[in-house]
N, C-alpha and C positions, 0 to 999 in steps of 0.2 A: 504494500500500500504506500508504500514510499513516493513522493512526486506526487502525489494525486493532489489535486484541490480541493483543500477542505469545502465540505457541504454548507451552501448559505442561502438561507431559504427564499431570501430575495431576488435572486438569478433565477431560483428553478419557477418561482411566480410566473417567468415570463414564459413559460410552458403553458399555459392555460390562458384560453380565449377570454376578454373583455367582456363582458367585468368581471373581476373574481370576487364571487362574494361567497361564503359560506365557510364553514371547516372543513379542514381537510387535513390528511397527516403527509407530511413530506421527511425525508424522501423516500420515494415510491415502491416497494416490497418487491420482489424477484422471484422465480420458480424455487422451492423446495422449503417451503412450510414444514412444520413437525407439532405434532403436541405432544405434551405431558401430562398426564395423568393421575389424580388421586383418588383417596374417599371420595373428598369434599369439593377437590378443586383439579382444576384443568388448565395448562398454559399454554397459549399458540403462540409459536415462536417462528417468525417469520427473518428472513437477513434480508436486507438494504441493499440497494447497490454500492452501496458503500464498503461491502462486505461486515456489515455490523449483524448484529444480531438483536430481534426485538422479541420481548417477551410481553403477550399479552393474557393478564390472569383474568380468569373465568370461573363460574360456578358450573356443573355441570349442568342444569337445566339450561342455561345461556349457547352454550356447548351445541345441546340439542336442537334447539331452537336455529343454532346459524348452520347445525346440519341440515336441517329442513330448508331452511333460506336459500342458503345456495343450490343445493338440489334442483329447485323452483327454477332460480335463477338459471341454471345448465339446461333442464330442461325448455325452459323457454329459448336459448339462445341456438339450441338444436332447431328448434321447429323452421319448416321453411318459409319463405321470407313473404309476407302477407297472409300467409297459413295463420290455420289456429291452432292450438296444442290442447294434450285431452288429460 
């Protein structure tokens, strides 16, 4: 990681269309997500392109919840384009 430029969230702003309004987490996550797992709690941990590592804790019912969400969300982005999904 040596040489790289450090991350500033003011540059990567100019990645996104006029106006920016809302929240948002920057910088942007990359392929190869993981979680971890407990009783009680659950952590996704996704790396940056930064090569960092982000750890997002969870309760399991939350877990479930954005396992169903995305699900949803793949399945809708399967369906073809003007189609409807069942």
């Amino acid at each position: 990681m040596a040489g790289q430029k450090p991350f500033r969230p003011t540059s990567a702003e100019k990645a996104f269309p006029e106006p920016i309004e809302g929240d948002f987490m920057l910088p942007f996550c990359v392929p190869g997500a993981e979680i971890l797992m407990g009783e009680d709690l659950a952590v996704i941990v996704v790396p940056t392109q930064e090569r960092q590592r982000v750890g997002i804790p969870m309760d399991l019912q939350t877990v479930s919840d954005l396992h169903a969400l995305l699900g949803e969300a793949l399945r809708m982005l399967q369906a073809p384009e003007g189609g409807s999904v069942q």
